[in-house]
C-alpha positions in Angstrom: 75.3 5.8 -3.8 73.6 5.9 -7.4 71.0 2.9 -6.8 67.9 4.0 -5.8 64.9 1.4 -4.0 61.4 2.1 -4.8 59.6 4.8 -4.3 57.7 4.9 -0.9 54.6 7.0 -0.1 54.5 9.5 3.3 52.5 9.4 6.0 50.1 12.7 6.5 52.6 13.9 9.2 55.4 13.5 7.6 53.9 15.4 4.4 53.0 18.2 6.8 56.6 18.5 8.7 58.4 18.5 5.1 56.0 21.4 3.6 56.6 23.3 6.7 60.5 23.4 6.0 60.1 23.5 2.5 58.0 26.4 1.8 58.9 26.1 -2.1 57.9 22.6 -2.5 54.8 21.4 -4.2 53.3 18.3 -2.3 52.8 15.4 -2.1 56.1 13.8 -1.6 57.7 10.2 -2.6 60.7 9.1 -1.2 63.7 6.8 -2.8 66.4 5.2 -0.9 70.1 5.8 -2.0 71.7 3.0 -1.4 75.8 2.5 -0.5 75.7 3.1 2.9 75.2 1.4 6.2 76.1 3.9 8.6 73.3 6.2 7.7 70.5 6.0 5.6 69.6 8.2 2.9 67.0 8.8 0.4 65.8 10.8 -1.9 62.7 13.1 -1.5 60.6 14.5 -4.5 57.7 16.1 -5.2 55.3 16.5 -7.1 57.0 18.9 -9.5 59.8 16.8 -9.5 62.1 19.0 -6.9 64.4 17.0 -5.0 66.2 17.3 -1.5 68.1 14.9 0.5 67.0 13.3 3.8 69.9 11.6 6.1 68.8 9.3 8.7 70.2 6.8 11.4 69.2 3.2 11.0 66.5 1.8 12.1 67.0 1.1 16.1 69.5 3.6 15.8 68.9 7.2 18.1 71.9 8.6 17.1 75.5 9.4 17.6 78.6 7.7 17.5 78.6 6.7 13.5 74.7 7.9 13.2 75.2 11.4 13.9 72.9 13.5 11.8 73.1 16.7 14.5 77.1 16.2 14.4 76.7 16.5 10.2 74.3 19.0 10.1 75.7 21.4 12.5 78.9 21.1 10.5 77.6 21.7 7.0 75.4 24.3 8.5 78.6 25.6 10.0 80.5 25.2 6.4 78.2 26.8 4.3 79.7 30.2 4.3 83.6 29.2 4.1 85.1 27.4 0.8 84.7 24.1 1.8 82.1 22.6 -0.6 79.0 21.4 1.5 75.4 20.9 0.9 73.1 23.1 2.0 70.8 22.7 5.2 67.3 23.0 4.9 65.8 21.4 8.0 66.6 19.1 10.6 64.4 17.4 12.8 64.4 15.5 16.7 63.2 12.4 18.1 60.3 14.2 18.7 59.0 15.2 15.1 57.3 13.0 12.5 60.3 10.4 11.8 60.7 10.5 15.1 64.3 10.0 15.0 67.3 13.2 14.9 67.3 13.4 10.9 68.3 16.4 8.3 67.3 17.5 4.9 69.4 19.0 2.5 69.5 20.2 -1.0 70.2 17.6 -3.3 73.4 18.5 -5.3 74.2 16.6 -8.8 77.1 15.2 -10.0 78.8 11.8 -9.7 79.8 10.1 -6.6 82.4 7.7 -8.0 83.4 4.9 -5.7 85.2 2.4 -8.5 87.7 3.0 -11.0 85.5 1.2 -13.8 82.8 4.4 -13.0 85.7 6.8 -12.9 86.9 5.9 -16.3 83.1 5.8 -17.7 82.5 9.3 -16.5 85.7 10.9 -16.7 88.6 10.9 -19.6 91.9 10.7 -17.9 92.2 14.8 -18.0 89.5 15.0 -16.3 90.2 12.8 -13.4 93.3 14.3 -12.7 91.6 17.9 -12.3 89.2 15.9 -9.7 91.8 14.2 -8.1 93.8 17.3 -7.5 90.4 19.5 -6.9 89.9 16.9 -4.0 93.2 17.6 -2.2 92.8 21.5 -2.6 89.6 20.8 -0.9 90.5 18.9 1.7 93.1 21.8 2.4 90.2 24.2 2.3 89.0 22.6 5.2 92.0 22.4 7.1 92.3 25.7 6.7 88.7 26.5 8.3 89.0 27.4 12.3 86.8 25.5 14.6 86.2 28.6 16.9 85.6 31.1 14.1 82.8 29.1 12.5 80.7 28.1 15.9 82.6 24.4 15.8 84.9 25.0 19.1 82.9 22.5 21.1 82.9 19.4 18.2 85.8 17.9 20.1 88.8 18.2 22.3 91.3 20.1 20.9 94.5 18.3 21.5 95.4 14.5 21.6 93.0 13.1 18.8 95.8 10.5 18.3 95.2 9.2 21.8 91.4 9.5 21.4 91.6 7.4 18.2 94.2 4.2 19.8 91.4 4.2 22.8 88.6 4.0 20.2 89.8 1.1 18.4 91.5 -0.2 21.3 88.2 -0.2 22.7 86.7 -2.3 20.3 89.4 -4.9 20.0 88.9 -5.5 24.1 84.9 -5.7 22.9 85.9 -8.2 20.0 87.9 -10.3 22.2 84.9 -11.0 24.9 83.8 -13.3 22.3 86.6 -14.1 20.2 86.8 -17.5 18.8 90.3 -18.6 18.3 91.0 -17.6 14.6 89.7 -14.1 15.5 92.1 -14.3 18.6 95.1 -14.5 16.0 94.0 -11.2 14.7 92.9 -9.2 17.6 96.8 -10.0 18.6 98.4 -8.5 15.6 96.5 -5.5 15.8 97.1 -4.9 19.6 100.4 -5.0 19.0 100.2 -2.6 15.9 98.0 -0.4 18.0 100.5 -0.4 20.8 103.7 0.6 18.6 101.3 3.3 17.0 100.7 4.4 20.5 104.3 4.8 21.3 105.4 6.7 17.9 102.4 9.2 17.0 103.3 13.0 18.0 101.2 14.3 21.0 98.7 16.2 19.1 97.4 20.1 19.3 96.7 21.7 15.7 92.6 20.3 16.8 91.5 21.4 13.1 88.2 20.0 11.5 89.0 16.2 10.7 86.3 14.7 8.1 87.3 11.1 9.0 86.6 9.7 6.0 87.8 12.1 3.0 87.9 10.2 -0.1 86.4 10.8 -3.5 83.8 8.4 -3.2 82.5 10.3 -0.4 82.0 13.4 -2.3 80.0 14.8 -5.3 81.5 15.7 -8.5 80.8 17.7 -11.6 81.0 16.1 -15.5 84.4 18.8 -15.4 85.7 17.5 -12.5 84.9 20.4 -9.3 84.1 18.8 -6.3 80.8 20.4 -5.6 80.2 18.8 -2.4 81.4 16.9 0.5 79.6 14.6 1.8 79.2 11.8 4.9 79.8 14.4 7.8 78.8 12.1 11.0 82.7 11.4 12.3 83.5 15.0 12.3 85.9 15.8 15.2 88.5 18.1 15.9 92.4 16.6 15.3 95.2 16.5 12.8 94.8 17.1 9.4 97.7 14.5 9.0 95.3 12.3 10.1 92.8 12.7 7.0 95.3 13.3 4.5 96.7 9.9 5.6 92.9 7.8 5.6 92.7 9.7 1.8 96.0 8.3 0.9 95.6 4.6 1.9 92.6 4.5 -0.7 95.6 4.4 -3.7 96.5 1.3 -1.4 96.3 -2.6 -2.9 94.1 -3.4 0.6 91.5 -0.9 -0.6 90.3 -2.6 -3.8 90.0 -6.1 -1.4 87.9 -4.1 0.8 85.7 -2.0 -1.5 85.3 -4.8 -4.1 86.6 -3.0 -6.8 89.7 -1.2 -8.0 89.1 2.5 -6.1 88.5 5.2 -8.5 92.2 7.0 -7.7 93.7 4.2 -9.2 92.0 4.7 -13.0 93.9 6.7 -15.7 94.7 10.5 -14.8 94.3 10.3 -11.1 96.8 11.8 -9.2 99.5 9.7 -7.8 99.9 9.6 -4.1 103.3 11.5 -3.9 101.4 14.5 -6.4 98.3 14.2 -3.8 100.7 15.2 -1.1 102.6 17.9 -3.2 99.4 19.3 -3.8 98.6 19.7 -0.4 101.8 21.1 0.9 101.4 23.5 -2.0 98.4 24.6 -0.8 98.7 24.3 3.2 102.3 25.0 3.8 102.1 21.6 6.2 104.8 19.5 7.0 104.2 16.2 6.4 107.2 14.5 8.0 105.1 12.5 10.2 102.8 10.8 7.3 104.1 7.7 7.2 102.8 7.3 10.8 99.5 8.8 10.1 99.0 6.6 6.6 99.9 3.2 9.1 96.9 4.7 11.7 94.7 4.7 9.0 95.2 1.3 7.5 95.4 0.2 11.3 91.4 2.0 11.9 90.6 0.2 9.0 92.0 -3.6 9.6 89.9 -3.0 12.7 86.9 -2.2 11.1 87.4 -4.9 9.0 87.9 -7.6 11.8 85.0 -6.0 13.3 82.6 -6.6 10.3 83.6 -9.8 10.2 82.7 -10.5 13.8 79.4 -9.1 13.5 78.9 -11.3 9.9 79.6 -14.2 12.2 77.2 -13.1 15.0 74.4 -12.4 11.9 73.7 -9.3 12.6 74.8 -7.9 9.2 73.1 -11.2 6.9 74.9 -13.9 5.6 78.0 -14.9 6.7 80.1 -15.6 3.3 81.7 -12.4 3.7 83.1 -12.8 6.8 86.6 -14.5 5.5 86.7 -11.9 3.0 86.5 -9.1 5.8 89.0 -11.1 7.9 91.6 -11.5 4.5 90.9 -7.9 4.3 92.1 -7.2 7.7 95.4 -9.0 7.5 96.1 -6.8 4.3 95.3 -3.6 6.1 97.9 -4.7 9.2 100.5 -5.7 6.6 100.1 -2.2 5.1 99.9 -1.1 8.7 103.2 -2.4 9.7 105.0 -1.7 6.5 104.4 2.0 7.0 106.1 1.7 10.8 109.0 0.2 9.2 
């Protein structure tokens, strides 16, 4: 998220709504699109004295929820701001029924680097310096983990127990969805990862820690200094309550071979200095106490969550609803590697 569109001019009622929650800003305002994302748009706002927040956003046709959740991530950074888990900070949020007229929040804009490759990683770190990051990222994602849903006004995010469940009926869910339409090389897939879904369904624990679960914790989801302090976490909207197995697993698979085929690019853990996996999870332990017997199975959910994402990116490259379709073979290669990695961690 470090490419930025050009900048766009407010309406009047926009301008008004912004200088209302921003008493210390200095209008007019011009905003600039971040992009990176698809699952919720964000851009830039300045003003005129060159002041600049953050605005998040669902997409266009998009009221909210699910993935475009801006209530779900402001209420949780809101929630965050007083404990040690590195957020930014809420300034405003807005409802369907103000000037956007769409649920939306604005934050303060924190610098740093939000390194999603491991040719960025090496251009802004040296290899000291990316280990401190690395491990800085586990203590904070322990730091979280440590926070208690009901102590910081977060008891009602989710259920409590059985997020394992809740994610095999997700998925599950969008595999039957996929196959309503499935051509017959898409068939092949949905097969192999029904199965997978079904063994994962039979192994994983029965559930009841019901911590705070990011559901995407990785360093390119975060913001970090030139000496390598995570200063923020970012990319809030799949918040629930579950096990913390569960996102130290999704932060694991990202040293994976499967995540460079999906990302494009070598992921920044895998650059000189980075900590290895087994030091990630020493790290934690260290710092949590957790066992981590059951990884294995929570590492192969993740890679499962995510050869399903992939097959269903593909699906909707085919349909065109996300542009051209030359990426749809890459998405479905993609998803065979994240069920091989799947199954190898079942094994």
């Amino acid at each position: 998220m470090t490419t930025s569109t050009r900048p766009t001019a407010l309406p009047a009622e926009v301008e008004a709504w912004l200088a209302r929650g921003l008493p210390e800003a200095v209008p007019p305002f011009r905003v600039e699109r971040i992009t990176g994302g698809y699952s919720m748009l964000t851009s830039r706002v300045i003003d005129s004295a060159g002041q600049v927040w953050v605005l998040r956003q669902p997409p266009r046709g998009q009221a909210g929820g699910g993935a475009h959740d801006p209530d779900r991530e402001s209420r949780t950074m809101s929630a965050l701001w007083e404990t040690d888990v590195p957020v930014p900070r809420v300034r405003m949020t807005g409802t369907a029924e103000d000037p956007l007229g769409v649920p939306c929040h604005v934050t303060d804009f924190v610098d740093g680097f939000v390194v999603t490759g491991a040719a960025q990683a090496e251009q802004v770190f040296d290899a000291a310096t990316l280990r401190v990051a690395t491990t800085n990222l586990t203590t904070a994602l322990a730091a979280l983990h440590a926070v208690d849903p009901e102590t910081v006004g977060l008891a009602d995010l989710g259920p409590k127990e059985n997020y394992n469940g809740r994610q095999i009926r997700r998925w599950g869910s969008i595999l039957a969805a996929i196959a309503e339409t499935a051509s017959p090389e898409v068939t092949q897939h949905l097969a192999a990862l029904r199965a997978l879904g079904d063994v994962l369904a039979r192994r994983l624990p029965t559930d009841t820690a019901g911590r705070l679960v990011h559901g995407d914790y990785r360093l390119g989801n975060t913001i970090t200094a030139p000496d390598g302090t995570i200063r923020a976490i970012l990319d809030w909207e799949l918040v629930t309550r579950g096990e913390p197995l569960a996102d130290l697993g999704s932060l694991l698979v990202f040293w994976d071979a499967p995540a460079e085929a999906m990302l494009g690019t070598p992921p920044p853990t895998t650059a000189p200095g980075s900590l290895r996996p087994d030091e990630v999870v020493e790290t934690y332990v260290a710092a949590t106490g957790a066992s981590v017997d059951d990884l294995p199975l929570y590492r192969s959910l993740a890679s499962w969550r995510l050869a399903c994402l992939c097959l269903r990116t593909a699906v909707r490259f085919r349909a065109g609803a996300m542009g051209d379709d030359t990426d749809s073979g890459a998405f479905l290669r993609t998803t065979d590697l994240w069920a091989e990695r799947a199954a190898e961690e079942l094994s």
